[in-house]
N, C-alpha and C positions, 0 to 999 in steps of 0.2 A: 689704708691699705697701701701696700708697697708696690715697687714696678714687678716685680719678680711673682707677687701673688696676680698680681694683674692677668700679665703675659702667663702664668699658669694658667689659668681661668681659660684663656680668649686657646692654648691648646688643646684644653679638655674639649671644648665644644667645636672646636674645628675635626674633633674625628667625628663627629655628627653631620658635616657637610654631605650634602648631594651634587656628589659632579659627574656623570656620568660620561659628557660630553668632552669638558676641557681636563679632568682628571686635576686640577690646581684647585685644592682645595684650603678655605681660609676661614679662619675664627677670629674673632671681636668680641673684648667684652668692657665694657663702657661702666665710668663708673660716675655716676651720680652725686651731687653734690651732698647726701644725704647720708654717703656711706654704703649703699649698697651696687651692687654688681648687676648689670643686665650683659646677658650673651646673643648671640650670636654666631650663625654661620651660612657661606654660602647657599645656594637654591639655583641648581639652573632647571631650565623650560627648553624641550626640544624647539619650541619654537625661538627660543634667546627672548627677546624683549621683555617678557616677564619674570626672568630671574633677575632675584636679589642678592645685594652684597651682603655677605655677613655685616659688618660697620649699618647700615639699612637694617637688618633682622635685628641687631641690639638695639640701634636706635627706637625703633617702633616698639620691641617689648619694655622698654623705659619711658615710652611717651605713653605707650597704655596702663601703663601701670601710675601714671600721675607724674612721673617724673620730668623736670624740664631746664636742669640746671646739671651743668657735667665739668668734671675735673682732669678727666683725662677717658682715653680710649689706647685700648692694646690691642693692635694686629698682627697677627700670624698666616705665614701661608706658604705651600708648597706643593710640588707635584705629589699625588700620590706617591708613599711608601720611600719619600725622596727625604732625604735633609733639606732642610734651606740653604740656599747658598745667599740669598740677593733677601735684603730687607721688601716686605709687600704693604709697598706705599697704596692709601685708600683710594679710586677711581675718581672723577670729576664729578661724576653724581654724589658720590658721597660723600665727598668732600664740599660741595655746598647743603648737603641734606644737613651734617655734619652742622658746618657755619651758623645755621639757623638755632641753633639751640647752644653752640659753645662759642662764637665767634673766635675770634685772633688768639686770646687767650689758650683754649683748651689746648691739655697736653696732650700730645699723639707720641703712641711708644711702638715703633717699628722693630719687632724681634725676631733673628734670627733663632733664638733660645733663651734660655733666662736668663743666662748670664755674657749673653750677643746679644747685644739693643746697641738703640739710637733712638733720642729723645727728639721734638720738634717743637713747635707748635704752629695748630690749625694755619692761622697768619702765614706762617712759613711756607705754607703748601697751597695758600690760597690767596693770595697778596690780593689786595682792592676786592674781597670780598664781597658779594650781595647780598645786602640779612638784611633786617624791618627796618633798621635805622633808614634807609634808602627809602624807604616807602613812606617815611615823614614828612610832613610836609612845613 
């Protein structure tokens, strides 16, 4: 799959987002080493703490689904009914929820639109990383 079906993907499911609060709504859709696509999109909670990042809502429909090897992730996000102007780098939660299953490696595609990206990786965004290896003894 390409960056461009990617970042289509992680649009489609960002109009599914629930923001009712911050109106910045964002889509993710994570693609698996196996080939297929998991999505994703924001979830907020009047109380905060318990909304989810979109990147967290694909991650977990790909870890329940069996999957636990990933090759890249596509994020989108913007104000409601807004263009993107600014690339929607993933949060620090989910940039180590992220680490734990794709380490330094995985590709992260930050798009403005599909033919507006910027490519990364995980490593990049997450330098001296904390994943299993740390937990070896």
């Amino acid at each position: 799959m390409g960056d461009r079906e990617l970042i289509r993907a992680a649009f489609a499911v960002r109009e599914n987002a629930y923001t009712p609060y911050s109106h910045f709504k964002v889509g993710a859709a994570l693609l698996g080493k196996s080939g297929k696509v998991y999505v994703g999109c924001n979830i907020e909670n009047a109380s905060f703490s318990p909304t989810i990042c979109a990147e967290r809502a694909a991650l977990a429909q790909a870890v329940s689904s069996g999957e636990r090897e990933f090759e890249a992730i596509a994020i989108v996000g913007s104000m409601e009914n807004q263009v993107n102007t600014l690339p929607t780098s993933p949060c620090g939660v989910c940039r180590q929820a992220l680490f734990e299953f794709g380490g330094n490696s995985l590709r992260v595609i930050l798009a403005k639109s599909e033919e507006d990206y910027q490519t990364c990786t995980l490593g990049d965004l997450l330098p001296l990383g904390f994943g299993p290896k740390n937990l070896e003894s």
